[in-house]
N, C-alpha and C positions, 0 to 999 in steps of 0.2 A: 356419501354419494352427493355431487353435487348437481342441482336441481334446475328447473326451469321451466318456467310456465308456459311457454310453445310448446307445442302437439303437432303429431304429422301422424300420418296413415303411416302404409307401407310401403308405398312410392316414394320413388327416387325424390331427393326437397328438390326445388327448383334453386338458379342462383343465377345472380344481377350482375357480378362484376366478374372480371379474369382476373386470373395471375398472371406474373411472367410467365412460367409454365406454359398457359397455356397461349399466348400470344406467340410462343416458339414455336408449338406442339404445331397450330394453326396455321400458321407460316408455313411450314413446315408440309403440310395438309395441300395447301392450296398451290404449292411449289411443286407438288407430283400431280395433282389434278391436271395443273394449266398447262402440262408439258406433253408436247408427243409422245407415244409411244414407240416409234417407228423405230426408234435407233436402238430400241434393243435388239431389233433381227441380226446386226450388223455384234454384237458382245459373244466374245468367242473364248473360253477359258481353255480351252484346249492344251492340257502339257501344262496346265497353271495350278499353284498348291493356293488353298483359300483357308486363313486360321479363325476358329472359332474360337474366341475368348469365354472360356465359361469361370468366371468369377468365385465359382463355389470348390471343394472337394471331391476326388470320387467317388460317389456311392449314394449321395442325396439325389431327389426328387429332379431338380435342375437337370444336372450331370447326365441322367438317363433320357429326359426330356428333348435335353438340348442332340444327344449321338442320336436316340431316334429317327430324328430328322435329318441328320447328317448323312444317314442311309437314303433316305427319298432325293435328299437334295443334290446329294453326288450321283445320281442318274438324270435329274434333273435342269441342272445348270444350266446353260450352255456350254457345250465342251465336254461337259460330266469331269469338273477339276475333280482333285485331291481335295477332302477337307481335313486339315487337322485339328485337332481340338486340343486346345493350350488351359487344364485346370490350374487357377491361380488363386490359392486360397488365401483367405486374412481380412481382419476388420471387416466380418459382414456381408464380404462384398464388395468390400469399399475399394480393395486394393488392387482388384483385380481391374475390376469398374475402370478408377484412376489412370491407372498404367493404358487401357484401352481409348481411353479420351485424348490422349497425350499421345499416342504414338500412331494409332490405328490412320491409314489413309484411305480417302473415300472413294477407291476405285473399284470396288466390288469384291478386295483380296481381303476383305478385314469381316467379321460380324461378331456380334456379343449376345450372348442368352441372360433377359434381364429376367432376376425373380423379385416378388412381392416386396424382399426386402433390401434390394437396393432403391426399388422407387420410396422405400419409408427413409434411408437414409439418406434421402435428401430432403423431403417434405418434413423429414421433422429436426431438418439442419443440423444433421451431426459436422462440426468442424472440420472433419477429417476426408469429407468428400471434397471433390475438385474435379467434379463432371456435371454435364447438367443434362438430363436425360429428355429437356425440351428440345434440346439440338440435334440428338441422334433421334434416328427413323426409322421407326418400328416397322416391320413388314409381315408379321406375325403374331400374334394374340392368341393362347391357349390359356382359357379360364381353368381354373382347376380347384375341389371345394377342398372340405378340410371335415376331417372324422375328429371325435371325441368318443375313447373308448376308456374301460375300465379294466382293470382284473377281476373275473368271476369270482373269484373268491373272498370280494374284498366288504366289509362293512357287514361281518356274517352271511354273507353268498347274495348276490344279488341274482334279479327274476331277468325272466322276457319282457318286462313291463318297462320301458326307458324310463318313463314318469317316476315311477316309483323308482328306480335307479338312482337317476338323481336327486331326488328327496336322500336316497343315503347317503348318497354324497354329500350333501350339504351339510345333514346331521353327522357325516365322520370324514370333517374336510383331510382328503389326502394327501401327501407328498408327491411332486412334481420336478420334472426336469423342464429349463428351460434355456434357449440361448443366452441374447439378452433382451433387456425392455424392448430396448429398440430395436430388434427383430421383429421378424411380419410374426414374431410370438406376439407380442403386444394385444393385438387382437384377439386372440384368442382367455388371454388372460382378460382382458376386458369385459368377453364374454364371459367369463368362471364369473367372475365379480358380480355381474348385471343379474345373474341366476340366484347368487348368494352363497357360491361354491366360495370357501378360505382357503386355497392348500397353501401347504408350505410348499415355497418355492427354490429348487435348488438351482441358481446359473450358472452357466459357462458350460454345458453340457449340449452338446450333439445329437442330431435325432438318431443317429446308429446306436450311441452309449446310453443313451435314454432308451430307445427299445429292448438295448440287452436288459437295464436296470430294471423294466418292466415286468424281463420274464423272472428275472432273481427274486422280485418282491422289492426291491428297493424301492421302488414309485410303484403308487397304487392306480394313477388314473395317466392317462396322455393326450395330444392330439397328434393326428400327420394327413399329410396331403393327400389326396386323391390320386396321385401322380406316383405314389410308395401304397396304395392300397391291396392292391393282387398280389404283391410279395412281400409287402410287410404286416400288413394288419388281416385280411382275409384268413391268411393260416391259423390267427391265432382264436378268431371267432367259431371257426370250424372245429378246432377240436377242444373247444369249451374254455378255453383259459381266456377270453376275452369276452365281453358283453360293450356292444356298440350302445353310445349313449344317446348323442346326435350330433346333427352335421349341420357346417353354417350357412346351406343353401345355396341357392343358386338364382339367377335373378334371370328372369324371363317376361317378356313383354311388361318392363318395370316393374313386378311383383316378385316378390320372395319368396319360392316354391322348391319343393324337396330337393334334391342331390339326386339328377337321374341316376349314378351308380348305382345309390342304394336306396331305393321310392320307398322303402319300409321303412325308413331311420324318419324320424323329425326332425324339423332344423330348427335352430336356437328361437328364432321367434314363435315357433308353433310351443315349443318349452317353454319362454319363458310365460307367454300366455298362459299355459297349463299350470304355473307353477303358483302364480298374482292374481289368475283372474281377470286381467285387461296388456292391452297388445305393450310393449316397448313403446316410451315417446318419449320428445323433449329434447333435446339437446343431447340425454345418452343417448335415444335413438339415431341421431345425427352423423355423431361419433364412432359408433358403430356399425352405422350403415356407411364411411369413409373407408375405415378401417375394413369390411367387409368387399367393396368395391375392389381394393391393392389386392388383398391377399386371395381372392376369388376372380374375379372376373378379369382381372391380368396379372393372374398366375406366372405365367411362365410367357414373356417376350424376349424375338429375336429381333437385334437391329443395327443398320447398320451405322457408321459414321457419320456425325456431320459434316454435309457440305457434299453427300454422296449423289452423284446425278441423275434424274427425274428416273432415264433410262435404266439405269441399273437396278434403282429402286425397285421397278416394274422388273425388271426381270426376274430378280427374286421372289417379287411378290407369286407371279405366273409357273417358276419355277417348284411355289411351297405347293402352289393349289396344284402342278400337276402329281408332285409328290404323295399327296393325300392319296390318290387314287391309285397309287401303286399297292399291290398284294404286302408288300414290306408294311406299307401303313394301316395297312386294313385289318392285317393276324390281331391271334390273340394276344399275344405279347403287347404289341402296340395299344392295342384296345385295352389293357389295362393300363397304358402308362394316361394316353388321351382323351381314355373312356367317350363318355357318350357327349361330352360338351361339342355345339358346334366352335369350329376353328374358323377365326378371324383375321384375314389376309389384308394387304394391301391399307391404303387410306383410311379403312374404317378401322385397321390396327393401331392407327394413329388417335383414331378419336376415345379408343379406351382407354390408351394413357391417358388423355387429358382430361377424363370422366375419370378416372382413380385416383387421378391427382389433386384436382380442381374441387375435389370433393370436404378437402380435410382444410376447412377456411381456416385464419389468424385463430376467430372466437375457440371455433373445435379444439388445436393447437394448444389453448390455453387452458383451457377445460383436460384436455388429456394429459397433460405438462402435471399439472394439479391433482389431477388421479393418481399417475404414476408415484407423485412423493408421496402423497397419504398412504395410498394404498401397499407398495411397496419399499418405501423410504428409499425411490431412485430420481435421478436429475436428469435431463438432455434439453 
């Protein structure tokens, strides 16, 4: 583990300088503030098809995320267009991303569903990106947490007790499925480590093929989103073949506080506390609370092009918040994919990215770079 003699509570650290990032993000911000809104009255989709680029596969967290909204938004538009939604899988994200930077135009006909780990695939410079998501403009913001669950049966039967769950865990580190490092996995494997969890880790695996390999026994322990909980992990809790271990929280008026889905489960800092005896600091704290930031708190954004006008911005923005209030967004179906997190519209969608972003300095960078090889014997 590599160490450091700074200490922080559990609030957010403070920070002195920008990135490029967030000098775009910003720009960006103050570019839909200072503009009328007047001339969205006058944006008329009528008879117009509008494609959503979803980056991912389908059947993940994203995918269902991103149609959800598609429903509220195609009554909501102006015009109430066609949306179609274009899954473009490969590299991450990365290629979907790409293609969308490069061809998408900023007249209200284009938008993209960014998750956790396309903003990782830039912030921790994979080569292979060739977008920069300071230029595109977020108009939606769903934070969304992340469960860590086990198999009942696993480590001679685990209890009701999390605590003690994970004590077996640690004493009988499991086998795991993962995408890659640099997936919004990362974080979560950061957190196994910081606990003192070892698993072996298998990658290149899928959160679908990894929950089948869960039920077979192949993997003993996993994590998934918030956003797959009601129809992926829920069942399996219920009829005893899973035991929930805990969840990475959720950050509310700058503190670290349970996962309203599930107020029963603890989240990694109340563990790891229980686990050491003293809260997370230092520099892992730092890093993890970065990495916590992406994979949580801007979960799952939509946005649109850069260079898309102030108006149009606002009309999506106006167009998501009347969506939410529609019977479609409010069921129960919906209410598992959105759950209880408040949803983040307009401008202030904007400042989550550059709070997720802005979060993971040079130092952090190097420090995680460093982790990954020790830890995993991987590079980026």
């Amino acid at each position: 583990m590599f160490g450091s003699k700074r200490t922080h509570g559990r609030h957010f650290p403070a920070r002195s300088t920008l990135s490029a990032l967030a000098v775009a993000a910003g720009a960006a911000l103050t570019f839909i503030a200072a503009s009328p809104a007047l001339a969205q009255a006058d944006l008329d989709f009528t008879g117009e098809e509008i494609e959503l680029t979803v980056p991912y596969g389908p059947g993940g967290g994203s995918n269902t995320h991103n149609r959800l909204f598609v429903l509220g938004l195609q009554q909501t538009l102006p015009g109430q267009p066609t949306i179609v939604v274009r899954n473009v899988e490969g590299g991450g994200s990365i290629t979907g991303t790409n293609e969308f930077a490069a061809r998408a135009e900023p007249d209200g006909r284009a938008f993209i569903g960014v998750g956790s780990s396309t903003i990782l695939n830039q912030i921790l410079r994979d080569p292979s990106v060739r977008y920069d998501l300071g230029e595109f403009i977020p108009f939606l913001s769903s934070p969304g947490g992340s469960i860590v669950y086990a198999r009942s049966d696993y480590a001679g039967g685990l209890t009701d007790d999390p605590i003690e769950n994970i004590r077996k865990v640690i004493e009988n580190p499991p086998t795991i499925a993962s995408q890659t490092i640099t997936s919004s996995d990362i974080g979560m494997l950061l957190s196994y480590d910081l606990l003192g969890i070892k698993p072996k880790v298998v990658f290149g695996i899928g959160l679908g093929e990894s929950r089948a390999g869960l039920e077979r026994g192949e993997f003993q322990m996993r994590h998934d989103t918030m956003f797959s909980y009601g129809d992926a992990v829920a069942p399996l809790v219920e009829d005893g073949s899973a035991k929930l271990l805990f969840t990475m929280g959720y950050e509310e008026d700058g503190e670290i506080v349970r996962d309203p889905m599930v107020p029963d489960v603890p989240h990694f800092l109340e563990v790891y506390e229980a686990i050491y005896g003293k809260p997370l600091s230092g520099i892992e704290y730092d890093v993890w609370k970065s990495l916590f930031n992406v994979r949580v708190m801007a979960g799952k954004v939509l946005m649109l092009p850069a260079g898309t006008a102030p108006e149009i911005v606002e009309a999506y923005a106006q167009a998501t918040r009347d969506a939410l209030e529609l019977p479609v967004m409010q069921d129960g179906p919906a209410k598992l994919i959105i759950g209880e997190y408040p949803q983040v519209t307009g401008a202030e969608a904007t400042g989550r990215i550059m709070e997720g972003a802005l979060s993971l300095t040079p130092e952090h960078l190097e420090w995680l770079k460093a982790w990954a090889a020790e830890t995993h014997g991987a590079t980026f």
